[in-house]
C-alpha positions in Angstrom: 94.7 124.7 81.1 96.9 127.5 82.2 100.6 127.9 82.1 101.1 127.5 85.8 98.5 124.2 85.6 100.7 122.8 82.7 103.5 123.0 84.6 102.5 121.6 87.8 100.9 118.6 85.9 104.5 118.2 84.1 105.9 118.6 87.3 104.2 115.9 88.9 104.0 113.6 86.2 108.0 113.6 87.2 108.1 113.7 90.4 105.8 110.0 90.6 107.9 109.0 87.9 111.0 109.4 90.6 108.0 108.0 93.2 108.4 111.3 95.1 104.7 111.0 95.4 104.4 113.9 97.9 105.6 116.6 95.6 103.4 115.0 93.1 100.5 115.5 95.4 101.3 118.7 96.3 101.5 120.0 92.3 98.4 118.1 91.5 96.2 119.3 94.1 97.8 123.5 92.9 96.9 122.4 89.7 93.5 121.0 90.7 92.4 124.4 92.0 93.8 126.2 89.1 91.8 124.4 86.9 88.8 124.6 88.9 89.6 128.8 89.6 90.1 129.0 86.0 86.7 127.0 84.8 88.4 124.6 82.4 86.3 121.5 82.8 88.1 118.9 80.3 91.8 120.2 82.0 90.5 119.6 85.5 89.4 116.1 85.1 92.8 115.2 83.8 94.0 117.1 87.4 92.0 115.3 89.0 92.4 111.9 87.6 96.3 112.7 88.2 95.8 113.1 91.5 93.3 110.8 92.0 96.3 108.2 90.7 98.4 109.9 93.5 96.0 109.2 96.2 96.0 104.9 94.8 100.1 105.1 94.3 100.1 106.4 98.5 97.0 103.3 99.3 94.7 105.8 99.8 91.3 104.8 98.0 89.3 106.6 100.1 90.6 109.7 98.7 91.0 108.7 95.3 87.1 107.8 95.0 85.4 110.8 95.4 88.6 112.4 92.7 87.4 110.0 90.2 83.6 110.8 91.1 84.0 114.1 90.4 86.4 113.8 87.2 83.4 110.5 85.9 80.7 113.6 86.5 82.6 115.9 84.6 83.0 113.5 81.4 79.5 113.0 81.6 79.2 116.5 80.8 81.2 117.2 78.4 80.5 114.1 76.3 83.7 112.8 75.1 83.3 108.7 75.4 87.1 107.4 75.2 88.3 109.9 78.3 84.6 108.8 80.5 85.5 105.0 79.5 88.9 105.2 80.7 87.8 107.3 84.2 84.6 105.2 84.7 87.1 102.1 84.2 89.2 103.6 87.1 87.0 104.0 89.1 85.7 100.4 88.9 89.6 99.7 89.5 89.1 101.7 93.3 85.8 100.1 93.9 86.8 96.9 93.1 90.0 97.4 95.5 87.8 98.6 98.0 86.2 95.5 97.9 82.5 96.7 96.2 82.3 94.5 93.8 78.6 96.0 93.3 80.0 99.7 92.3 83.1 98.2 90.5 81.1 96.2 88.0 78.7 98.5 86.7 81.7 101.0 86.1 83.2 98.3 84.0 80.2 97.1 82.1 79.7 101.1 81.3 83.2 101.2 80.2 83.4 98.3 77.9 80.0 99.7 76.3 81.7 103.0 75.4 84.8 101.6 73.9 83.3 98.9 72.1 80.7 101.4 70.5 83.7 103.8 69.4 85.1 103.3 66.3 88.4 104.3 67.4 88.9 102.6 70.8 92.5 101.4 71.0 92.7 97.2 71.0 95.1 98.2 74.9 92.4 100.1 75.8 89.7 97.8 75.3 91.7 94.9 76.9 92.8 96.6 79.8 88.9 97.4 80.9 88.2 93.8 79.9 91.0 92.7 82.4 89.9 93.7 85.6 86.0 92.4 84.9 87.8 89.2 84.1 89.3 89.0 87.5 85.9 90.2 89.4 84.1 87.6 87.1 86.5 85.3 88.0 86.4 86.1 91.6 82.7 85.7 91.3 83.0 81.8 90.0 81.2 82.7 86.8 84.0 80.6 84.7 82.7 80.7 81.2 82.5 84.5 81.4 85.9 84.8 82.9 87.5 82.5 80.0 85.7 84.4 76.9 87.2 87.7 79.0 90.5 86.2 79.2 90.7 85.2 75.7 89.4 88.5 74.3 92.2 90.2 76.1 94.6 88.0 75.5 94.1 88.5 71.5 94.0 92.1 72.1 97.4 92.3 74.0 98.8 90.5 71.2 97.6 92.9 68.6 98.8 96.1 71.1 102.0 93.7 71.5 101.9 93.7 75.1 103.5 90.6 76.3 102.9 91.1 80.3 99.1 90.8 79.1 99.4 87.9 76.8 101.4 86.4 79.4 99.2 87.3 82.1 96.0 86.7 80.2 97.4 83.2 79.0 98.0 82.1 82.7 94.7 83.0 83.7 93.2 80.6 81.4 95.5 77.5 81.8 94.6 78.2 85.7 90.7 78.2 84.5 90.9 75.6 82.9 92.0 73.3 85.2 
């Protein structure tokens, strides 16, 4: 990535940390088009996932999906399986808030494949793309899948130590239970 993208993606990266979300937009979609200007395929997905995040932080799904499209294409592409899981995951995360519970599951099925086949998929990782197919499985009524999705997130928050996902997850199941 260039200087000038480096520094509007640090830039933004601030500025939502301070939730002044329109500068954020503003550097991200700069830095989109440097990226894209300058060719640099692996640099401009991380753009456009950035902004793509922007775009879910202001409620805007609509634009975030086709950013996530794009950056899901991209990773394709360049074959590298922990960055597609993670944007194929987010994307499932928009679909699924968008109510298309047909788009949202595939992405998550796709990204639980990848990170389970990789050898060095982080246990938060691999729980947080379990969670939200928990929650549409759960939505869905299909119970017993919910609960073994629960429970194999909840064991992998505890090994991340994440205690708002063991917490979480541990709620979920006392509630399924039931």
């Amino acid at each position: 990535m260039s200087d000038a993208a480096i520094k509007l993606a640090r830039q933004a990266g601030r500025a939502r940390r301070e939730n002044r979300l329109a500068d954020a937009h503003r550097d991200l979609v700069e830095a989109v088009a440097l990226c894209r200007q300058a060719g640099v395929q692996r640099e401009l997905v991380q753009a456009l996932k950035g902004l793509g995040q922007i775009e879910r932080d202001l409620g805007r799904g609509d634009a975030a999906q086709p950013l996530y499209e794009e950056a899901v294409a991209i990773c394709r592409r360049e074959g590298d399986p922990l960055t597609l899981a993670h944007t194929v995951r987010h994307l499932g995360d928009i679909y699924q808030d968008m109510g298309r519970v047909e788009l949202a599951e595939p992405c998550y099925d796709e990204a639980l494949a990848l990170y389970r086949s990789h050898e060095r998929t982080p246990p938060l990782d691999l729980a947080n793309a379990i969670r939200p197919l928990a929650i549409l499985k759960d939505d869905a009524g299909e119970v017993e899948e919910a609960r073994r999705l629960w429970e194999e997130a909840r064991d992998l928050y505890a090994v991340a130590n994440v205690r708002e996902g063991v917490v979480e997850s541990t709620a979920r199941l006392a509630r399924l239970s039931r």
